[in-house]
C-alpha positions, 0 to 999 in steps of 0.5 A: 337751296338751303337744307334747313326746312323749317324754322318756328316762332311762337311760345314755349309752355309746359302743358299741364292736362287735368283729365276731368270729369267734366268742364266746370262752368262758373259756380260748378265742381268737377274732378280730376281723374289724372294729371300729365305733364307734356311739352307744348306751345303751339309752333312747338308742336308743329315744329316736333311734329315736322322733324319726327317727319324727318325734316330739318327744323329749328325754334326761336322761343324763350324759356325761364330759368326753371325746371318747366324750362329745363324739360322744354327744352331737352325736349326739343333736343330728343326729338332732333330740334336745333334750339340754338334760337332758343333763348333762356332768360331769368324768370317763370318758363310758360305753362297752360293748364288744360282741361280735357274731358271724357269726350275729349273736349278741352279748356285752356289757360295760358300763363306766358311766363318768358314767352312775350318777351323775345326781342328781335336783337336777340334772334340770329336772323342769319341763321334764320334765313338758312330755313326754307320755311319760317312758322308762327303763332302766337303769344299772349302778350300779357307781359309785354309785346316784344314778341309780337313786335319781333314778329313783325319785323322777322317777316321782312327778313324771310322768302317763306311764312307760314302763319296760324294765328290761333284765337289771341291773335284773332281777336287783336283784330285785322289792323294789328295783323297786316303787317305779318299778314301781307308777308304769309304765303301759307296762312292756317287759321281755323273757320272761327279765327278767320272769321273773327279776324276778318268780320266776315263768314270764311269763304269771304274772308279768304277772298281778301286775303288772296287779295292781300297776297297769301299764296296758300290759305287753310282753314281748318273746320275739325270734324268737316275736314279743311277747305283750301284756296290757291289762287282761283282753285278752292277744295274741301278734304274730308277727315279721317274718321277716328276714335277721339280722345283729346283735341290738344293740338290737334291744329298744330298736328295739321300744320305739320302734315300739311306744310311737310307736303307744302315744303315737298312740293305736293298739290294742296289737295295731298297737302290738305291730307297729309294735315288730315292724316297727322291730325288723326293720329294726334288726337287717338292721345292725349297731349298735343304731341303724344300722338304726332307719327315718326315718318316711318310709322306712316305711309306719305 
């Protein structure tokens, strides 16, 4: 059995968060009370939030040959990510510019830069297959579909995947997510993706993905907690009560405590606590990896 855990797939941004007063609507003003700079891209964010849990991981993504790209990728080093998979390429590194107000509710724009363009040639797929686990996101797809097409083929070369399919892909609809779909064992989206994804309310939508072959599926419903179903078992697992600050990343802190359980060999129910758990703590900060606990700050 290999000593890599996990490995992730999914787009590299240099997140740009404007603290607001308050989310503009179309023909309406607001202002910016602070401007940080953090590190993002939703694989990302798990993937740094398994390792700070002292797990082996490793990225596949693409950076531009930019100062975004230089701090995304010394990023990942400093907290202990091997990016030998991490490919860097000419052109604009991806960014988000995310809106965050005083209560903590939040609007993005993502500009892919680089991030759609990563071919399946240039992956080390051996070296991927040394992982016990590979995660993915999604990508834009504005400026290509190399990336989602690589997807779909490194689900074909791995045992383990672990998915979260976010809105974009969500919206692409059923048919053009099959392919990576029928290779998940742990599938992570939220109450509203799944149900876009699927057109159907979410407990009939896992119905068909069991059906499909998903061993594990999560969905994540923010402040009721998650519901998970196995097989035939089903469980809801409410969340921690906290003080909110910022929502950024807050799914992502969720994969990472909850597939650091599944990859330890835990029940789904202290899986499904243990994304609870990183959640929490990743939405008392701002940014979606401010917040994410080292292992010895917690107790699991």
């Amino acid at each position: 059995m290999s000593d890599m855990d996990a490995i992730g797939f999914g787009a590299l941004n240099l997140d740009k968060i404007y603290l607001v007063d308050k989310i503009p609507k179309a023909e309406e003003e607001g202002y910016v009370k602070d401007l940080q700079l953090h590190p993002g891209g939703s694989a990302a964010n798990t993937i740094v939030g398994l390792a700070r849990l002292g797990l082996k991981t490793g990225y596949i993504g693409k950076i531009g040959n930019d100062e975004d790209g230089r701090i995304l990728l010394e990023d990942l080093k400093r907290e202990g990510v091997d990016t030998r998979c991490v490919i860097k390429a000419r052109g604009r590194s991806g960014s988000a510019i995310i809106l965050v107000d005083e209560n903590g509710n939040r609007a993005i724009l993502v500009d892919p830069g680089v991030n759609d363009t990563i071919r399946f040639e240039e992956i080390d797929i051996d070296y991927v297959k040394r992982f016990k686990l590979l995660h993915l996101t999604s990508f834009i797809c504005k400026n290509g579909y190399d990336s989602f097409i690589s997807q779909k083929k490194i689900v074909k070369e791995v045992d383990r995947v672990s998915f979260d399919p976010g809105a974009v892909y969500a919206e692409r609809g059923l048919k053009e997510m099959e392919d990576i779909l029928k290779y998940t064992t742990v599938f992570l989206p939220n109450k509203a993706e799944i149900e876009k994804l699927f057109g159907l309310n979410y407990r009939d939508a896992v119905e068909e993905c069991i059906k499909m072959g998903i061993e594990i599926v999560v969905i994540k419903m923010g402040s009721k907690g998650c519901y998970i179903r196995k097989g035939e078992r089903e469980i809801i697992v409410k969340p921690f009560k906290v003080n909110v600050v910022d929502t950024t990343g807050a799914g992502d802190a969720f994969n990472a405590g909850f597939l650091y359980g599944y990859l330890k060999g835990k029940d789904i129910e202290e899986c499904g606590k243990l994304g609870n758990l990183i959640a929490s703590y990743c939405i008392q900060k701002v940014g979606a990896r401010e917040g994410l606990p080292r292992k010895d700050e917690i107790r699991i």
